[in-house]
Every structure is written in C-alpha cells, then in structure tokens.
C-alpha positions in Angstrom: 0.0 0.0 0.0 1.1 3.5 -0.9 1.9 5.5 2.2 -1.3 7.7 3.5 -3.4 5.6 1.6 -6.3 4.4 3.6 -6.8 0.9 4.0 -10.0 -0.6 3.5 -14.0 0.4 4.9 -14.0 -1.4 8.3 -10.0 -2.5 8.1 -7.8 -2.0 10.9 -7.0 1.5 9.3 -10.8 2.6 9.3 -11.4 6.3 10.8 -13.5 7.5 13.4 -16.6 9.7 11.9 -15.0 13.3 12.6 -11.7 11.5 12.2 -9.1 13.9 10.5 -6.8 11.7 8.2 -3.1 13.1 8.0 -2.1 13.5 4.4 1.1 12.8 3.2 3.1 14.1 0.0 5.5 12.7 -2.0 8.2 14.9 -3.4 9.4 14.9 -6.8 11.6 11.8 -7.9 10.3 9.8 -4.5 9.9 6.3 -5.2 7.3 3.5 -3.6 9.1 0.6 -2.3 9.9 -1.4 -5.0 10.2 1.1 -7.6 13.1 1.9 -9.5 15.0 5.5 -9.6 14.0 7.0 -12.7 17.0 9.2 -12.9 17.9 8.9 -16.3 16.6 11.4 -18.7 13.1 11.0 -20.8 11.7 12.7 -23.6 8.5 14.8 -22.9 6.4 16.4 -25.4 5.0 20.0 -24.5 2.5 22.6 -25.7 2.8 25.9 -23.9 -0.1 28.3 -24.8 0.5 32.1 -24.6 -1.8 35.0 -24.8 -2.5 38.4 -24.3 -2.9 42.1 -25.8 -2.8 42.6 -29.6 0.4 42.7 -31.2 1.8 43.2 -34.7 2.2 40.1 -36.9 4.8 40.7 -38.5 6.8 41.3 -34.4 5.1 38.0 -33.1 6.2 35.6 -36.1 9.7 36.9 -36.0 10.1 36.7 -31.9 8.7 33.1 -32.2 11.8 32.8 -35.3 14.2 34.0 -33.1 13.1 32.2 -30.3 13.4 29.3 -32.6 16.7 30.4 -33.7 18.1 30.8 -30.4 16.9 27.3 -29.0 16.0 24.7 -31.7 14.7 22.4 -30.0 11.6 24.3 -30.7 9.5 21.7 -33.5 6.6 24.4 -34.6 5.0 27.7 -33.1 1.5 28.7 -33.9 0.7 31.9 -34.0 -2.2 34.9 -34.1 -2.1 38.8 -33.2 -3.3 37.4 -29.2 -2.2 34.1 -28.9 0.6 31.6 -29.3 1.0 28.2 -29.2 4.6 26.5 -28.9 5.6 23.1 -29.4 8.4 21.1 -28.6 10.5 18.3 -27.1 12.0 18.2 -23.7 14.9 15.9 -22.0 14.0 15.9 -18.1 14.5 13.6 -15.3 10.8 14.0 -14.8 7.1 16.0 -15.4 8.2 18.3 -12.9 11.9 19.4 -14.6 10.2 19.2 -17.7 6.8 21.6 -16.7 9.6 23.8 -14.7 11.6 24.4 -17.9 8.5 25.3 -19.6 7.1 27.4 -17.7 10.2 29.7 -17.5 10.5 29.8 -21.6 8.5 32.5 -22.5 9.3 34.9 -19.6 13.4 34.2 -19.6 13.4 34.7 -23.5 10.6 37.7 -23.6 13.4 40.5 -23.8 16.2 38.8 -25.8 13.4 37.5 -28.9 11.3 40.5 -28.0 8.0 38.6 -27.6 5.3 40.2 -26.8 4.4 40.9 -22.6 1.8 37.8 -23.0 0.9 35.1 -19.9 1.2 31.7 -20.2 -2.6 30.3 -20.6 -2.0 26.9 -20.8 0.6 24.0 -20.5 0.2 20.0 -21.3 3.3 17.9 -20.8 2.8 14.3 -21.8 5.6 11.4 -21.8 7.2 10.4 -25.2 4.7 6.5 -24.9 1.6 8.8 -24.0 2.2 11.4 -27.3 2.3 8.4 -29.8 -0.3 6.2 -28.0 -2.6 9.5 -28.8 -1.5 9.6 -32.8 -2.1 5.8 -33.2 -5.3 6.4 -32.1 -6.4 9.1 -33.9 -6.1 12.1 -31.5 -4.2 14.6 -29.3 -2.2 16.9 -31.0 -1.3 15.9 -34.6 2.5 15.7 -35.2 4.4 19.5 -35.6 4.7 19.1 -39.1 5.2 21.5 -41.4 8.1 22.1 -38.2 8.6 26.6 -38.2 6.8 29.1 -37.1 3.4 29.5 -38.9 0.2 31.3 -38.3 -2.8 29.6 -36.9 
C-alpha cells in the first residue's frame, strides 16, 4: 500500500466519523518501495499556450523565429495577433523538470526575442509513450509538421 493511503472500509486503518486523516506528499523523484529510480533522462512532449494584448504580426512571427533560432529544439509555433501556441520536445529527469523548464520559456526569453508581454494560458506535458499512443489512435495533438513558425 502507498503510504497515506487508507486501507479498507471497516479495516484495521478505518477512521473515526470526525476522524481527520493526515495526508502525506511525496516529493518529486520519491519512489514506492519497490520502484526503481528513474533518474535517467526521458523525452516529454510540451505545448505551452501564450496570450494576451494585440500585437503586430509581423513582431510575433519573427520573436517566435528567433526564439526558434536561439533554442531549436523548438518543433513548430502557432501563431495569431493574441495568442501563441509552442511546441516542442524536452529531456528531463521528470514532469516536474520538464513543466519547470516550460514554464520559465516565454518569460526568460521575452526581452532577448522580444515577444510580446503575454501570460502563459496553458501547458500540457505528456511522456514520449503517452504522445504516440494519442497519434495511433487518432487524437491529441497531430505531429508538428510542417516544423517553423506559422500562423494559426
């Protein structure tokens, strides 16, 4: 059994009615008994959506180039005069390095690719086994091709 997981209706680890249960976390990286480390490196497939004021074509398509220039990693950027959509694949130890990474990109690289002062809206990172389960069968996002910078 997982630790904090209750055991049970009526087991030995049943609660009192008022009972508080104590929750426990698990950090990052922690393993059950019996699982491996996974310290080695995975791929991770992300989609970080961006949005906010209008802004000039022509100044979002070539931040998102040079932002594709400067790390090209980058597969394909989606783009409108509000919104952005950026895909990509990520080497992390895990969902958390890979989400952290992520959710640094647009603000870190804002002033150097002069982006425009947008939030982050959205983020969806999925495991390398979860993105092509999703193709095979028909849905999630289809695969970054044509791979650039192009408008929505």
């Amino acid at each position: 059994m997982r630790p904090g997981a209750a055991a049970s209706r009526g087991g030995p680890g049943s609660r009192a009615v008022g009972e508080e249960r104590a929750l426990t976390s698990v950090a990052a990286g922690d393993t059950y008994e019996g699982e491996q480390p996974a310290d080695l490196p995975r791929l991770w497939h992300v989609t970080l959506s961006v949005s906010g004021g209008e802004a000039p074509l022509t100044e979002v398509r070539r931040g998102l180039e040079q932002l594709a220039h400067d790390h090209p990693f980058l597969l394909t950027s989606r783009y409108a005069n509000d919104h952005a959509e950026i895909r990509y694949w990520e080497e992390a130890r895990d969902l958390h390095d890979a989400a952290a990474v992520a959710l640094r990109l647009w603000g870190e690289h804002r002033q150097t690719a002069q982006l425009p002062p947008w939030e982050i809206v959205g983020l969806e990172v999925i495991d390398r086994e979860t993105y092509h389960q999703r193709i095979a069968e028909g849905y999630g996002p289809l695969p970054a091709t044509p791979v650039g910078v192009h408008p929505f």
